[in-house]
C-alpha positions in Angstrom: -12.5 -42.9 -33.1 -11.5 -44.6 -35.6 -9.0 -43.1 -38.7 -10.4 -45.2 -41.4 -13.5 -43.5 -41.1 -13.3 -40.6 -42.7 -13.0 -38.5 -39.2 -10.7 -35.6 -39.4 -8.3 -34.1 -36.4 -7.9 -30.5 -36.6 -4.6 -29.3 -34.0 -4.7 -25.6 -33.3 -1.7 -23.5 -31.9 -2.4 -21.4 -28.6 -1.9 -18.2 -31.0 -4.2 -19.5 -33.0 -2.0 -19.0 -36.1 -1.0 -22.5 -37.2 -3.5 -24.9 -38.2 -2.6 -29.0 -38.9 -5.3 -31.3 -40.5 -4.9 -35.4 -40.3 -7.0 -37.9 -42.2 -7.0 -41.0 -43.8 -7.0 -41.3 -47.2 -7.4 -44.3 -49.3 -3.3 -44.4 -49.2 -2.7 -43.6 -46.2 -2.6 -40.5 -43.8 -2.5 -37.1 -44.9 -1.7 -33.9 -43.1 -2.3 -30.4 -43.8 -0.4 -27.5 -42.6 -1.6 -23.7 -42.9 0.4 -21.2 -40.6 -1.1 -17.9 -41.1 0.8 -14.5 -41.3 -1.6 -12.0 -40.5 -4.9 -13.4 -39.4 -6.3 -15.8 -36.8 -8.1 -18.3 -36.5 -11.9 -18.1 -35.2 -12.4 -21.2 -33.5 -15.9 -22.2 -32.4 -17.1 -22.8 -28.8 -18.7 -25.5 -27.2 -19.4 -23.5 -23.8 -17.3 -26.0 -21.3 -13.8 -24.5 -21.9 -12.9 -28.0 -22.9 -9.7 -28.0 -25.1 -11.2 -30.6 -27.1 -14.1 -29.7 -29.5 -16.0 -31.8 -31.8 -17.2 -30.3 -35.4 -18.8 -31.9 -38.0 -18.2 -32.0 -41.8 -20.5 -29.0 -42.7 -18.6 -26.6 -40.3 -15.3 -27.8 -41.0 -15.7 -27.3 -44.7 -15.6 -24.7 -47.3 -18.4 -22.4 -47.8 
């Protein structure tokens, strides 16, 4: 994976309450932290109960 390539790395809390975002930028990394007060998360599933779970751009974006 490389971090120049526009991938982005989503880290998720067990509560699923906090939420932190990394990416590269033209200037270097940035981060994005969201903690959430009264609502959760919904985190998709891939089925394996793997911890790691790959989305692309169109889920991972605004709709």
């Amino acid at each position: 994976m490389d971090p120049q390539s526009g991938v982005r790395v989503y880290f998720v809390n067990k509560r699923l309450s906090r939420l932190k975002v990394l990416w590269w930028n033209r200037n270097g990394y940035c981060i994005l932290y969201k903690r959430m007060h009264r609502a959760v998360l919904a985190i998709p599933s891939d089925g394996s109960g793997s911890p790691a779970l790959k989305i692309g751009t169109r889920s991972a974006s605004r709709r």
